[in-house]
C-alpha positions as CSV (number, residue, x, y, z in Angstrom):
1,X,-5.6,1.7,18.1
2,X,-3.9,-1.3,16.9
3,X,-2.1,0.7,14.2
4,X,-0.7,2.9,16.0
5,X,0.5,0.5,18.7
6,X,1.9,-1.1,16.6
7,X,4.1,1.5,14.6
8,X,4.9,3.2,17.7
9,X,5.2,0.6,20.2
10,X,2.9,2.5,22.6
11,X,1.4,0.1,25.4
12,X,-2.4,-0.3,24.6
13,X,-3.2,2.6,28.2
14,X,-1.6,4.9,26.5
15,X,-3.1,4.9,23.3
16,X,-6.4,4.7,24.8
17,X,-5.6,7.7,26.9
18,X,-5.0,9.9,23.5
19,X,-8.0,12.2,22.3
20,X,-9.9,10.4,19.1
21,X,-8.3,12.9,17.3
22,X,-5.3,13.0,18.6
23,X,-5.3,9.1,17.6
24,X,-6.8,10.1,13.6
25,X,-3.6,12.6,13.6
26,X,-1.2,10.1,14.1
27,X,-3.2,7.5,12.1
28,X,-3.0,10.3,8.9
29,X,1.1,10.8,9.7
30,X,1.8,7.3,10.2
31,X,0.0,6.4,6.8
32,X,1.8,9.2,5.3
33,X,5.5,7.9,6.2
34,X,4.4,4.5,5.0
35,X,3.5,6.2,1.3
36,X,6.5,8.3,1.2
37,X,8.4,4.8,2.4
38,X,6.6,2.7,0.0
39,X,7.4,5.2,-3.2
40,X,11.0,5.4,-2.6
41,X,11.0,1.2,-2.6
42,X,9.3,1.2,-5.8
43,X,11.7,3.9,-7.3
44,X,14.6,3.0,-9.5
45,X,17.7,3.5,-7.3
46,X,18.7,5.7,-9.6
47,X,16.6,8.1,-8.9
48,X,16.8,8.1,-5.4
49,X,20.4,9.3,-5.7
């Protein structure tokens, strides 16, 4: 919960309120943006162009 609260800014109700795997779902997406985010930081600028 505290992940997604945190990325998202949701108030701590409305996570709760989300299905378990509604919550896992945004828990895999949220972790996949990071990666994607994390790989372009670690790329040579160059290559980002």
């Amino acid at each position: 919960m505290a992940f997604i609260a945190y990325h998202f800014h949701w108030p701590r109700a409305e996570v709760m309120n989300l299905e378990h795997a509604e919550r896992r779902r945004w828990c895999r997406q949220i972790s996949e943006i990071n990666r994607m985010l994390d790989d372009k930081a670690t790329k040579p600028i160059e290559t980002l162009l």
